[in-house]
N, C-alpha and C positions, 0 to 999 in steps of 0.2 A: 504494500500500500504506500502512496506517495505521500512524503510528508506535508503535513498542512504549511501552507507560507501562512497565513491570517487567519485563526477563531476569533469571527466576531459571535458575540455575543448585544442584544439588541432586545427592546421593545418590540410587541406586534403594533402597536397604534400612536397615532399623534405625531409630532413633529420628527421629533429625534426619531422615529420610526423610518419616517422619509427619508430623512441624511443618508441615516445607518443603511437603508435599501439603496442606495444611489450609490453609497461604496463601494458596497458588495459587488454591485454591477460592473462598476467601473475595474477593480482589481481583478474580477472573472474577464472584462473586456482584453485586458493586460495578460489575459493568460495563466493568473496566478492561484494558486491552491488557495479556495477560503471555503472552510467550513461555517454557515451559516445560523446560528441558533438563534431563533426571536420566540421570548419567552412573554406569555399573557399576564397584564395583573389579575389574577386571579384572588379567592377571596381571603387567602394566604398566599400574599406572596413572595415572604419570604422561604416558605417552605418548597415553592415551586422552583425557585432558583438556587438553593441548598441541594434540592433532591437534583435536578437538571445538574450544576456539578459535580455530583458523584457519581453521575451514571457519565458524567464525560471525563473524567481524572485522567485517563491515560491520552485522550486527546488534548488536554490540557498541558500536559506535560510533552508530547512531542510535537505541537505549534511551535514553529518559529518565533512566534507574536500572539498576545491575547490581548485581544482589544475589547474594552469596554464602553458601552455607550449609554451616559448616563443624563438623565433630567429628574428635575425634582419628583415626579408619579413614578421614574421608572425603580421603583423596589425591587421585584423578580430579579431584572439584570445585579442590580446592586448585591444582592444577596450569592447570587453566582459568583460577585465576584470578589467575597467574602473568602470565601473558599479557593478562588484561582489564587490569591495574594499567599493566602498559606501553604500552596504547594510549590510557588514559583513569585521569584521579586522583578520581576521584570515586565507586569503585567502592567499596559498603555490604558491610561482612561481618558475618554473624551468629555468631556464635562457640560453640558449645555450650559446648563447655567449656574458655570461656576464665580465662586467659590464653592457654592450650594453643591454638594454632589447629589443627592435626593433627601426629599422632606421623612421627615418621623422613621426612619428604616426601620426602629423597635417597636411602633406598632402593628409593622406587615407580620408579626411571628404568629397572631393571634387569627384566628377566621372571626373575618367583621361583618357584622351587620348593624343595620340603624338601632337604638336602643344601648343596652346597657352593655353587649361586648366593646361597642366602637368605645364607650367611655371608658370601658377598662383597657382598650388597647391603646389608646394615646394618656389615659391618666394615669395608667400603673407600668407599662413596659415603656412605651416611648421616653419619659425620663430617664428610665435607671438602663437603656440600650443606646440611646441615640450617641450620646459622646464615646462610650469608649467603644462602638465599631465602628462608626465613622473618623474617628482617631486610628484605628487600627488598618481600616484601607489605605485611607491619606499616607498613613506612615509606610507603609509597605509596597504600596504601589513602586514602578519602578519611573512613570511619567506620567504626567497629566495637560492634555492639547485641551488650549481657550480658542475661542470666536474672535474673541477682542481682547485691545492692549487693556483695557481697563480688567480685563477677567484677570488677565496676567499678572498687575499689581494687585489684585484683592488675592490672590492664589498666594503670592510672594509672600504676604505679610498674612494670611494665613497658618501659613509652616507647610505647603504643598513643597518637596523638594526638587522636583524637577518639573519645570516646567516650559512647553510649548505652543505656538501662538500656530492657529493653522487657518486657513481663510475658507468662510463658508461656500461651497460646493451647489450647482442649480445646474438646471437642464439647460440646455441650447435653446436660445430662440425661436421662437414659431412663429408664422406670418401672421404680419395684424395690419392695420390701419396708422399711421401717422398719430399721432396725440390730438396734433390739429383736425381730421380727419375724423373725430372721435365724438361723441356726446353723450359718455358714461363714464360716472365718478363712482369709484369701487375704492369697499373697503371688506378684507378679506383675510380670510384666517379667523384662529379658535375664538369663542366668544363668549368673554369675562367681564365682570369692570375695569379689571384692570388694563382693558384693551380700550378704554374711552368712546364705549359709545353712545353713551348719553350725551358725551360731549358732540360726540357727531351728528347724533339729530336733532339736537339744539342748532347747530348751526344749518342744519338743511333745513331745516323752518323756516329758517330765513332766506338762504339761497334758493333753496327749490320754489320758491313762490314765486321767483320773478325770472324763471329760467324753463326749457323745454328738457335741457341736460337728466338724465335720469341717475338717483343715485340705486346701487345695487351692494344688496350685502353679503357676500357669500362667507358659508360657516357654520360651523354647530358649536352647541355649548355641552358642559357637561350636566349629568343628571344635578348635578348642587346649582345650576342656575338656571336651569330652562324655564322653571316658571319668571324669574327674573328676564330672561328673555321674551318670553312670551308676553309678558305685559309690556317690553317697550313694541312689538310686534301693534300691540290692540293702541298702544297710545300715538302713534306713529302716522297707524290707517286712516287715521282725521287728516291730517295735511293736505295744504290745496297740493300737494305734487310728494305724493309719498313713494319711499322706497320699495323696491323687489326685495321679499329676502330670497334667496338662493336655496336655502338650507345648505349640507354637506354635498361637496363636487369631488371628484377623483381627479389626480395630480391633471390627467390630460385637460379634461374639461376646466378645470382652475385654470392652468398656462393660458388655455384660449380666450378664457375671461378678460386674463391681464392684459395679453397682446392688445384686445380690442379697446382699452380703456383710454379715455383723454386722462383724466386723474384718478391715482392712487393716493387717498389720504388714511392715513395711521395714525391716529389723535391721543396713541396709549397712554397710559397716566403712568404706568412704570410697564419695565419691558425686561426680557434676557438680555446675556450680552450680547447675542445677534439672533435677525430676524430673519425667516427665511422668506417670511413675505416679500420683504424688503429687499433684498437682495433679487426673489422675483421679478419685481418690478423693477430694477434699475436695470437689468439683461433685458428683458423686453422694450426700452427705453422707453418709460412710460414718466409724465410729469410726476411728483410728488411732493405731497404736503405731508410734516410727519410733526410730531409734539419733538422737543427734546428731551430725550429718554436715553438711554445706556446705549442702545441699541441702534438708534438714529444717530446720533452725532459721533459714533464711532463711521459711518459711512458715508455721511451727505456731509459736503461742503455746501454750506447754506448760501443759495444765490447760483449757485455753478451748479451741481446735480442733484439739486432739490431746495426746497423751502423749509424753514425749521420753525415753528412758534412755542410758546410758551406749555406746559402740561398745565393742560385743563383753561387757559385762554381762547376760550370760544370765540369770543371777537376777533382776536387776531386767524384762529380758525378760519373764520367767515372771512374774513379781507382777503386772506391767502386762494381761499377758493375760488369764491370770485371774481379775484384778479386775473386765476387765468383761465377763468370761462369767456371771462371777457377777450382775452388774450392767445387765441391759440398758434402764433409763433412762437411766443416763448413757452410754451406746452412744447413744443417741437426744440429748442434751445435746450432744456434742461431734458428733456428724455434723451437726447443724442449725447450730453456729457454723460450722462449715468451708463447710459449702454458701452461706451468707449471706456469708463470704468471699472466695468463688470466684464465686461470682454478679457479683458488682464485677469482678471481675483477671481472672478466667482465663476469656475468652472472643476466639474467634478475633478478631471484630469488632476486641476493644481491642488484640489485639496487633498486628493491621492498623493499628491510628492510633498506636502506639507507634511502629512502623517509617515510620510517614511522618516524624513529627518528626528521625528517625535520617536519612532519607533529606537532608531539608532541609539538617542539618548538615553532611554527607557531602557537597554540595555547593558548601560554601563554601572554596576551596582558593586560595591566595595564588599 
């Protein structure tokens, strides 16, 4: 049997799912050994990634590289790779949103339901688990790849010891429409508060009233906000020019949303270190309006490839958007520097050879 060059280990859903699948592809594109495991959060899940590495230990140990990919839900992987650290120090974590490597890991040991397990598994195990295994990977790991320079300093002054800056990774282009060409303003990806969008319909109250431009919202939320969704959904439906929601789109049908957009606005109130919406949209060179958040102002030089307003300044919001509805040359100015930007950075390719350099360091352990 051939030795594995890359066990990733990975999410089945959400963001960090998408990456992690795009790797995979791109390193199989390359020719190279990767065995694939995407683990479910299941309703224990850290049991599901303990039991998943011990039924892989000896593939664990004969990988060249054990790559981990982690965001704050993703427990399962986390717990995986619990276990790969104690058999091997050399093992590479990708961190979405580091410094965070994943929220409560001590209370994934418990099977949770609404009611009194969930209160004993984040009141009774989450305290007395979360510091010292998340000390105990941090410590053991052999590297850990950020999004952004800012992931890189909070990692640093964390105690993360080695650490790598690796640039987010997107699909190639697909045909779309000019910006200027366009009469749809999308806002797109998972949907939280923390993703601003009460701020956004606050300012399409006002915009959309005096414009033909349709805004469109593509996205799902999770079970803890749908009703929270679903009443901006019924408060919404009154406006003289109210939005499309979308619901959930699969990667293809998302790309083709973005190509076709005049504006991408991202209004978040706080964000990860990077966005893959974001980055979406700067490849398909599409205008954008974004809040300044961790996640924007590591990517958009404000005025050159894209617009930056305040989090949670609706007014400035509203002026930015309809400056360039009003405006669609510079819809067309600013999606042509963003795509000559992303053109460079955000291709799988390069984030494939950012994570070898990672990979390298990761195996330099005393």
């Amino acid at each position: 049997m051939n030795r594995t060059d890359v066990l990733v280990v990975r999410p089945t859903d959400g963001g960090v799912a998408h990456v992690s699948s795009r790797i995979v592809a791109e390193f199989r594109r390359q020719s190279r050994h990767v065995t694939d495991i995407a683990l479910a959060e299941t309703a224990a899940p850290a049991w599901t990634g303990v039991l998943a590495a011990l039924r892989s230990v000896r593939r664990i140990l004969r990988a060249r590289v054990v790559h981990l990919e982690l965001g704050r839900t993703t427990a399962a992987p986390f717990w995986f790779g619990a276990v790969a650290v104690t058999l091997r120090r050399d093992v590479v974590i990708v961190a979405h949103d580091a410094p965070t490597l994943v929220d409560a890991p001590g209370a994934a040991v418990m099977p949770v339901k609404r009611g009194w397990r969930d209160a004993v598994a984040h009141k009774v195990f989450a305290p007395i688990l979360n510091r010292p295994v998340l000390t105990y990977v941090r410590r053991r790991a052999g590297a850990v790849a950020v999004l952004s320079d800012m992931a890189a300093r909070r990692c640093a002054d964390t105690g993360f010891g080695r650490v790598g800056l690796i640039n987010h990774g997107a699909d190639a282009p697909v045909p779309g429409p000019l910006p200027s060409q366009s009469r749809t303003v999308l806002f797109g990806g998972f949907l939280s508060p923390a993703k601003g969008l009460e701020d956004l319909l606050e300012m399409w109250r006002t915009v959309g009233s005096f414009t033909d431009y349709q805004l469109v919202i593509a996205g799902s939320a999770s079970r803890q906000h749908a009703e929270w969704v679903a009443r901006l959904q019924r408060d919404s439906a009154g406006m003289a020019n109210p939005p499309r929601w979308l619901g959930y789109l699969d990667d293809e049908a998302f790309n083709d949303l973005t190509a076709s957009a005049a504006i991408v606005v991202l209004p978040y109130r706080s964000s990860n270190p990077s966005s893959g919406i974001l980055v979406r949209a700067m490849v398909q060179g599409r205008a954008i309006v974004a809040s300044r958040v961790t996640a924007m102002e590591s990517l958009i030089d404000d005025g050159s490839t894209g617009r930056l307003v305040e989090t949670g300044d609706v007014e400035a919001l509203t002026m930015q958007v309809d400056a360039l509805i009003r405006n669609p040359q510079e819809r067309d100015r600013l999606g042509a520097a963003a795509a000559e930007v992303a053109a460079a950075r955000h291709t799988w390719q390069r984030q494939a050879e950012d994570l070898d350099r990672v990979y390298a360091v990761g195996g330099r352990r005393a």
